[in-house]
VEXPALO-650041 format. One record per residue (C-alpha): residue number from 1; chain; x, y, z; residue in one letter. Coordinates in steps of 0.2 Angstrom, whole numbers. Last residue first. Layout:
BEGIN
@k = NUM, c = A, east = X, north = Y, up = Z, r = A
...
***
This chain:
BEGIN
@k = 91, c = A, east = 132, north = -109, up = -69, r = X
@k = 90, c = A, east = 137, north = -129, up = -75, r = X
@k = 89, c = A, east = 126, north = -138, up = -87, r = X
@k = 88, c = A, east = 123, north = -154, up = -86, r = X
@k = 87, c = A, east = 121, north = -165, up = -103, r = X
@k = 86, c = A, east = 104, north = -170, up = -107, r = X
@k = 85, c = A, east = 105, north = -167, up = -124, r = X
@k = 84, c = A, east = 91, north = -153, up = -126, r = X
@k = 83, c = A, east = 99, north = -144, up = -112, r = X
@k = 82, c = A, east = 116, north = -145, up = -119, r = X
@k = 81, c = A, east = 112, north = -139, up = -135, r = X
@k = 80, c = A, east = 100, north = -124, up = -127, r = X
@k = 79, c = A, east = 116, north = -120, up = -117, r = X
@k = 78, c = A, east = 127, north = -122, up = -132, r = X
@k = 77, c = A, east = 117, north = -107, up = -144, r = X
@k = 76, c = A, east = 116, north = -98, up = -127, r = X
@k = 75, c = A, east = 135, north = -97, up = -127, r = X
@k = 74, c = A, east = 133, north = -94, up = -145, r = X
@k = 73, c = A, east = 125, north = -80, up = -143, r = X
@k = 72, c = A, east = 134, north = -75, up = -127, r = X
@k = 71, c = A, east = 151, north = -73, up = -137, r = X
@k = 70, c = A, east = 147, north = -56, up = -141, r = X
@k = 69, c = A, east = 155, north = -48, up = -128, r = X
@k = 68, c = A, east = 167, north = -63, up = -126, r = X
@k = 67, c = A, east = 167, north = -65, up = -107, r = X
@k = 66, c = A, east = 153, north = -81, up = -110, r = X
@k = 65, c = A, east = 166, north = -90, up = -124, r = X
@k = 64, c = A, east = 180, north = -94, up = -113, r = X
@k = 63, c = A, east = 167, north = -101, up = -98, r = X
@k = 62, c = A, east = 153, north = -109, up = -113, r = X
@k = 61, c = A, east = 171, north = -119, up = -117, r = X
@k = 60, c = A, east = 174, north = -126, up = -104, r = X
@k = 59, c = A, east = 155, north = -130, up = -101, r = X
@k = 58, c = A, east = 156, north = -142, up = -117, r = X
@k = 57, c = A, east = 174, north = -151, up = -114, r = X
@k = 56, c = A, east = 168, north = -154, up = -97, r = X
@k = 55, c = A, east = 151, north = -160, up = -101, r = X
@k = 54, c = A, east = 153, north = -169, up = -115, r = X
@k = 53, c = A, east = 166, north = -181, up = -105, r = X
@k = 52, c = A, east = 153, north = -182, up = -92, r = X
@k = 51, c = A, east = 142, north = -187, up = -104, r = X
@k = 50, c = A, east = 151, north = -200, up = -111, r = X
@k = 49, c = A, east = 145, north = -203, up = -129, r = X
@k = 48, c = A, east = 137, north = -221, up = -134, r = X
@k = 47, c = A, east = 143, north = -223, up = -152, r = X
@k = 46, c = A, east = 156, north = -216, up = -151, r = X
@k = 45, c = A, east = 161, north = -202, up = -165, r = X
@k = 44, c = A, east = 152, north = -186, up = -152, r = X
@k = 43, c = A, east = 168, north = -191, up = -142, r = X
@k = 42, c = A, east = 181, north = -189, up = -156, r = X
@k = 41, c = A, east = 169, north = -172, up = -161, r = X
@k = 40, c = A, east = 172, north = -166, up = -142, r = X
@k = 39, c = A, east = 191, north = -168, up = -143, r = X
@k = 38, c = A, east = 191, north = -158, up = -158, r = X
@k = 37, c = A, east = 182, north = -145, up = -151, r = X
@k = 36, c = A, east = 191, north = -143, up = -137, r = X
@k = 35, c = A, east = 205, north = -143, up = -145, r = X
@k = 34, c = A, east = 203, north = -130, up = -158, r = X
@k = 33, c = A, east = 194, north = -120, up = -144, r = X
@k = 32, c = A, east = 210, north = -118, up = -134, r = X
@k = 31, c = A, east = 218, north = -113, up = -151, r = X
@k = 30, c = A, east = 204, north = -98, up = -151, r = X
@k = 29, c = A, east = 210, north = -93, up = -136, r = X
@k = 28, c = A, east = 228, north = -95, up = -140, r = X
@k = 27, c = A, east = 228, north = -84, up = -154, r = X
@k = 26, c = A, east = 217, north = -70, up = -147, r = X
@k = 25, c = A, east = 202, north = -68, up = -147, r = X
@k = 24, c = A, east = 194, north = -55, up = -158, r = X
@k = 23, c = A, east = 181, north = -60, up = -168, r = X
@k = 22, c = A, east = 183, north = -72, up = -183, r = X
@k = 21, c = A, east = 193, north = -87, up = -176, r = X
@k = 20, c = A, east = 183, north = -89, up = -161, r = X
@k = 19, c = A, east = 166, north = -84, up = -166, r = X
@k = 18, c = A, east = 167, north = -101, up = -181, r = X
@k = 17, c = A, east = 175, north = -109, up = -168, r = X
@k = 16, c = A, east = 159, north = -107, up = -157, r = X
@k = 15, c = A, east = 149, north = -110, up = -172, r = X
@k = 14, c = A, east = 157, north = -127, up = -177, r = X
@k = 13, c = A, east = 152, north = -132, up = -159, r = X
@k = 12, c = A, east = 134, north = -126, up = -160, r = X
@k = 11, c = A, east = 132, north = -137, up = -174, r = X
@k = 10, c = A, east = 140, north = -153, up = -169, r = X
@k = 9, c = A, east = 130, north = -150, up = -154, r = X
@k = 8, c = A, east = 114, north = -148, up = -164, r = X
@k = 7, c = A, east = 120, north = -163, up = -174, r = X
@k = 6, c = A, east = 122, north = -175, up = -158, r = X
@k = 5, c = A, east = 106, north = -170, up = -150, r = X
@k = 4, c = A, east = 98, north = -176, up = -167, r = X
@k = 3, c = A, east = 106, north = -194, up = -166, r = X
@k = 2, c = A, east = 99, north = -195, up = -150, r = X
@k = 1, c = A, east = 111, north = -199, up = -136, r = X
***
């Protein structure tokens, strides 16, 4: 994975907790996020990141953020993140 893909995603991530903590989800919702996000950042710190892995934690997290009325931004934010990286993308 390119070093660039693995910034934007780095980004995108930080932004989806970011919205999690500062809109209204609840606590549990934004904890979920926490995880996922951590777990995703241990990933992105391998030299050769597993895609499927990406995918999962990634598409996971676009389905507890795409219900959030303003959680499509960054929804889209990850989709283009995804996209650019290679990593599938599930509707």
């Amino acid at each position: 994975m390119h070093p660039k893909d693995v910034k934007h995603i780095r980004e995108v991530v930080e932004a989806a907790q970011r919205f999690a903590h500062e809109s209204a989800l609840d606590g549990c919702d934004a904890s979920d996020i926490d995880e996922m996000s951590s777990a995703l950042e241990s990933e992105l710190k391998r030299p050769l990141p597993n895609l499927t892995t990406l995918s999962t934690y990634l598409n996971s997290m676009r389905r507890s953020l795409r219900t959030q009325h303003h959680g499509v931004e960054v929804v889209t934010q990850l989709d283009l993140a995804m996209r650019d990286a290679g990593i599938p993308i599930e509707l």
